[in-house]
Backbone as a chain_set.jsonl record, in Angstrom:
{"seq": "XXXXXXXXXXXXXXXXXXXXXXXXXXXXXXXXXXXXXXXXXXXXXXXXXXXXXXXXXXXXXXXXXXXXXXXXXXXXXXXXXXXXX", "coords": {"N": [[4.121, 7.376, -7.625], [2.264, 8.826, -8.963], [0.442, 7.342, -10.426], [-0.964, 5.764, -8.542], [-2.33, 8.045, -6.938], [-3.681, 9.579, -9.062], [-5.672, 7.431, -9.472], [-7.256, 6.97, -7.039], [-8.16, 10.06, -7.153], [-9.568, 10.014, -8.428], [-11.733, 7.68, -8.382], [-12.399, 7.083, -5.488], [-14.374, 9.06, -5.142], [-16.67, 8.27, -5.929], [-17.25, 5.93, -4.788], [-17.471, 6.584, -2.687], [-20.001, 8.205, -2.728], [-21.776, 6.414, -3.357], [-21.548, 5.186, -1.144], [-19.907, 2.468, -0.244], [-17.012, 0.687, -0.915], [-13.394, -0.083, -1.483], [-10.293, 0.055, -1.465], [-6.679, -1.171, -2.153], [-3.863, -1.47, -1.46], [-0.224, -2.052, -2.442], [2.584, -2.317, -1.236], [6.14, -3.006, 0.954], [7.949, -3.886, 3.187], [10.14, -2.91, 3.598], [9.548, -0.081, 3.471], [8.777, 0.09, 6.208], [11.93, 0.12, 7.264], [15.089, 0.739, 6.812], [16.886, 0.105, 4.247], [19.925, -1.222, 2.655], [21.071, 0.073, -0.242], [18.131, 0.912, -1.078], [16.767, 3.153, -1.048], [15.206, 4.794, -2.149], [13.221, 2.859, -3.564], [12.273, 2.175, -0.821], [11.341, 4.498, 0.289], [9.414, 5.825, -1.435], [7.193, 3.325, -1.353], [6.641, 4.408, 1.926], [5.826, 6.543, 1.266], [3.293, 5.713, 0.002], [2.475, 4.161, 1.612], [1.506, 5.949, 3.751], [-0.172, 7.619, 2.05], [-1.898, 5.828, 2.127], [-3.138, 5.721, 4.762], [-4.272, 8.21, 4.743], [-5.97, 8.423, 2.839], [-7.483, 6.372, 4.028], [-8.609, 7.524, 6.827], [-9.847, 10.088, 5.358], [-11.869, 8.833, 3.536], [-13.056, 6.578, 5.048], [-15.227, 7.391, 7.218], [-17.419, 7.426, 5.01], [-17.863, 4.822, 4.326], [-15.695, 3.902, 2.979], [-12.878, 1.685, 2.273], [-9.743, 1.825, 2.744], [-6.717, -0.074, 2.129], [-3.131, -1.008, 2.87], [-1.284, -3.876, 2.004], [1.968, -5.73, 3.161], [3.63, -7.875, 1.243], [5.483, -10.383, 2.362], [8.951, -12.319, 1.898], [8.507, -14.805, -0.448], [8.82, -18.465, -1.134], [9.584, -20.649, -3.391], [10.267, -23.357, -5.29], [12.213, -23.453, -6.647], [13.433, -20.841, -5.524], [13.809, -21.398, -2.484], [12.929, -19.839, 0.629], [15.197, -19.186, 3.286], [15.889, -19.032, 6.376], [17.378, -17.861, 8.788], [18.913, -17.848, 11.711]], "CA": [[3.127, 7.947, -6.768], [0.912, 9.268, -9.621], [-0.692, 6.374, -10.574], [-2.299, 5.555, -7.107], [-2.865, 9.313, -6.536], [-4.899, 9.66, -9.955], [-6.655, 6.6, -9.185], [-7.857, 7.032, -5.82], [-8.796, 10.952, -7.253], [-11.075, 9.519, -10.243], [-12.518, 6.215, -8.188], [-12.815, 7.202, -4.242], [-15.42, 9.901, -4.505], [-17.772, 7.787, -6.44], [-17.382, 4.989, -4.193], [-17.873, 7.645, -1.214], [-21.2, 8.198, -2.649], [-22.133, 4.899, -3.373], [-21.253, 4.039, 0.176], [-19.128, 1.184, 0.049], [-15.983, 0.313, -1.302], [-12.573, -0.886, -0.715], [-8.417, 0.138, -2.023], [-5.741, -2.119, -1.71], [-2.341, -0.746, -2.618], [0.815, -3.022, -2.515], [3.457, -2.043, -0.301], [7.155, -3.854, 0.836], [8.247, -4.221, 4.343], [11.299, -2.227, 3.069], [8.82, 0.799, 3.482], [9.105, 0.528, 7.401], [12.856, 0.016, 8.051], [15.821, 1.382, 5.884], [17.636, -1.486, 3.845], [21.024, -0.554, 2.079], [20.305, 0.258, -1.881], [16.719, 0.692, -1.315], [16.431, 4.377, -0.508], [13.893, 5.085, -3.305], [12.44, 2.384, -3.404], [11.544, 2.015, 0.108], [10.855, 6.11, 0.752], [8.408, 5.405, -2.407], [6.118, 2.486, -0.601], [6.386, 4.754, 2.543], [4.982, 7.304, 1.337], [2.343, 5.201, -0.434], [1.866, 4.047, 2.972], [1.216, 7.205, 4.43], [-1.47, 8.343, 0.753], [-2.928, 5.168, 2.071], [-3.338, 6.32, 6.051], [-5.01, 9.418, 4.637], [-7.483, 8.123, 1.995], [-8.654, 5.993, 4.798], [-9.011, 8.52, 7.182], [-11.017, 10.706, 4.776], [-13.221, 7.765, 3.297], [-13.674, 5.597, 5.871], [-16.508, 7.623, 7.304], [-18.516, 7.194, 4.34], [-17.842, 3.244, 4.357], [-14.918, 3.355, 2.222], [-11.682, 0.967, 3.182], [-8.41, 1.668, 2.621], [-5.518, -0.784, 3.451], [-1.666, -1.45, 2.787], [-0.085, -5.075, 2.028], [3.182, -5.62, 2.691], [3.768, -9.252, 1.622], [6.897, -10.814, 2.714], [9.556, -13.052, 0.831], [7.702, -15.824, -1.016], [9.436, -19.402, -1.078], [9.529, -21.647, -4.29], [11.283, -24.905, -5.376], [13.605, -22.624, -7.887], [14.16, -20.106, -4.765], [13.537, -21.225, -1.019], [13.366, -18.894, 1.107], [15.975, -19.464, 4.062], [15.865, -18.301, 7.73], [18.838, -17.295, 9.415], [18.164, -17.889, 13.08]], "C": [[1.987, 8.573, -7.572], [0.074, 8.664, -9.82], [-1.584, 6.243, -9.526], [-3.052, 6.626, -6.416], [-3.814, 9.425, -7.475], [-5.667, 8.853, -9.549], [-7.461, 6.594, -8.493], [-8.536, 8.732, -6.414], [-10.313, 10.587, -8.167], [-12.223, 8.205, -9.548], [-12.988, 6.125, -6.597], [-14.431, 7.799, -4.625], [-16.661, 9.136, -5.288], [-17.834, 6.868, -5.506], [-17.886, 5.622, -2.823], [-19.504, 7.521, -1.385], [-22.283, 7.631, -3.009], [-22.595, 4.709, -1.868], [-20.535, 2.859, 0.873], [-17.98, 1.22, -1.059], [-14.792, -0.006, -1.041], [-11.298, -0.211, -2.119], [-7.485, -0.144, -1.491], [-4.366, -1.276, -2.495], [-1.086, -1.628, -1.829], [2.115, -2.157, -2.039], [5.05, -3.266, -0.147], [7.213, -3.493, 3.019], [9.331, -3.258, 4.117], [10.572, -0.697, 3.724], [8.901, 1.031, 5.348], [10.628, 0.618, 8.257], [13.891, 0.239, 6.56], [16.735, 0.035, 5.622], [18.962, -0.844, 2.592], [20.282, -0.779, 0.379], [19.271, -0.06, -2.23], [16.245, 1.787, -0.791], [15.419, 4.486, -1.34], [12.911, 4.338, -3.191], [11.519, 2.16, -1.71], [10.936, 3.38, 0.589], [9.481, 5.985, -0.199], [6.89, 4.709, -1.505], [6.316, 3.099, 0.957], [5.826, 5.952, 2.608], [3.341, 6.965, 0.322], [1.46, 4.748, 0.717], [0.737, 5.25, 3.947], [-0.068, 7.918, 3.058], [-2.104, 7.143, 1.569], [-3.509, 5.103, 3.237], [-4.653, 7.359, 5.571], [-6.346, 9.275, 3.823], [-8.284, 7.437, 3.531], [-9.281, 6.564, 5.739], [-9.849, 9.495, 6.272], [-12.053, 9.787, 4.148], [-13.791, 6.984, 3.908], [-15.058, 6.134, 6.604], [-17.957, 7.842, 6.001], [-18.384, 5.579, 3.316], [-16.916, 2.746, 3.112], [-13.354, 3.344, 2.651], [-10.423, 1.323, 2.385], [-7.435, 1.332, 3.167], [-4.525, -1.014, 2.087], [-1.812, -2.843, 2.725], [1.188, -4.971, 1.988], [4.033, -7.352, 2.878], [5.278, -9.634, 1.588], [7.69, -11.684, 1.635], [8.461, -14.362, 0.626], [8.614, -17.052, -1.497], [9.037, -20.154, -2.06], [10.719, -22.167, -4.301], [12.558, -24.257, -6.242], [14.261, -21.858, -6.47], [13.442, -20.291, -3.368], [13.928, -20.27, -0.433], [14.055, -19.516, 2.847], [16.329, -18.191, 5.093], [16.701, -18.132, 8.742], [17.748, -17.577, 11.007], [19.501, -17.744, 14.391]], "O": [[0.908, 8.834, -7.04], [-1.076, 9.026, -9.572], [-2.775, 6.549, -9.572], [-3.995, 6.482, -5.637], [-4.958, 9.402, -7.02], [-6.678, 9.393, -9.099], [-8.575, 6.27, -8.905], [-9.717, 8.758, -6.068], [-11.497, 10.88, -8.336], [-13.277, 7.874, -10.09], [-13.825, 5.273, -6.297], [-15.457, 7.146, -4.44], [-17.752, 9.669, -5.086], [-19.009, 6.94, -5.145], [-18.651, 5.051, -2.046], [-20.227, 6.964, -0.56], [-23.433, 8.07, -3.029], [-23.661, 4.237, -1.472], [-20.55, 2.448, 2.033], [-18.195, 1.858, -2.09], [-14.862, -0.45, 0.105], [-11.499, -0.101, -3.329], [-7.173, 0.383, -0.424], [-4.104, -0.76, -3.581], [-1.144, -1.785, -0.61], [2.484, -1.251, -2.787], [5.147, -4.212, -0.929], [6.414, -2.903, 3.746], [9.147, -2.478, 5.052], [11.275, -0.199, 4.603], [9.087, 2.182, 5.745], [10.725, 0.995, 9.424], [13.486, -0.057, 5.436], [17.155, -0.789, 6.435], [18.645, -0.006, 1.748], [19.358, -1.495, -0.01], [18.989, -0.844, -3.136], [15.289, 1.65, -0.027], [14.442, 3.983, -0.786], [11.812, 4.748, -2.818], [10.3, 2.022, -1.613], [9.963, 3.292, 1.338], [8.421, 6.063, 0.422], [5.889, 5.329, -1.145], [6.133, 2.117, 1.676], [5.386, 6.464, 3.637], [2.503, 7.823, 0.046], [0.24, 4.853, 0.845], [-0.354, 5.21, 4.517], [-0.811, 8.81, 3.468], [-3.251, 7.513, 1.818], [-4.548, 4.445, 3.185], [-5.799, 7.248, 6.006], [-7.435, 9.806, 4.041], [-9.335, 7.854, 4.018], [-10.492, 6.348, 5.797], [-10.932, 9.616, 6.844], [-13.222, 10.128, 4.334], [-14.904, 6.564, 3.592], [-16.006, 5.349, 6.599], [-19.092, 8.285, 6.173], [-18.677, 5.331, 2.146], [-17.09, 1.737, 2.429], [-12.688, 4.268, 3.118], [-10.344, 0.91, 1.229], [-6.986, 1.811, 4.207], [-4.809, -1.141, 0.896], [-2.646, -3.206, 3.554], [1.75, -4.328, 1.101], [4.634, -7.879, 3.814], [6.096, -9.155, 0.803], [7.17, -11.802, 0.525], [7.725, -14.765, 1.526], [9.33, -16.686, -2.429], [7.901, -20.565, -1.822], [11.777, -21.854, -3.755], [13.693, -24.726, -6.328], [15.43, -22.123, -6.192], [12.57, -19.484, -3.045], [15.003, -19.72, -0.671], [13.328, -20.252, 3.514], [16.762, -17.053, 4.91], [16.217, -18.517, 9.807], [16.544, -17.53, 11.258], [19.198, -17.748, 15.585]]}, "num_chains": 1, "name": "protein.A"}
């Protein structure tokens, strides 16, 4: 959580008064629903979630974006990904 907290302290407010800019921060799906031996890690990207709610709420009125990804499993020829149905 420090890294994206320093970052966003040292690189928002210039972009604030610029006017424009944009922070992407990388997230898991894990982060909205509790998954067995992934307490840390998923409390972690939910509260990255939640630093990244709040930057955008305070920057977005001076035209700067802040958004979450939370990209899903990714399917290659070494490891398909397989869908239970």
């Amino acid at each position: 959580m420090k890294a994206p907290f320093y970052l966003v302290s040292e690189l928002a407010p210039a972009m604030a008064e610029r006017g424009h800019g944009a922070g992407i921060n990388v997230s898991t799906m894990v982060a909205e629903y509790g998954a067995p031996g992934m307490a840390l890690y998923g409390s972690s990207k939910a509260a990255l979630n939640l630093l990244t709610k709040s930057w955008a709420a305070e920057y977005g009125p001076r035209e700067v974006r802040f958004n979450a990804v939370e990209p899903g499993r990714t399917g290659t020829e070494a490891r398909p990904v397989r869908v239970r149905i």
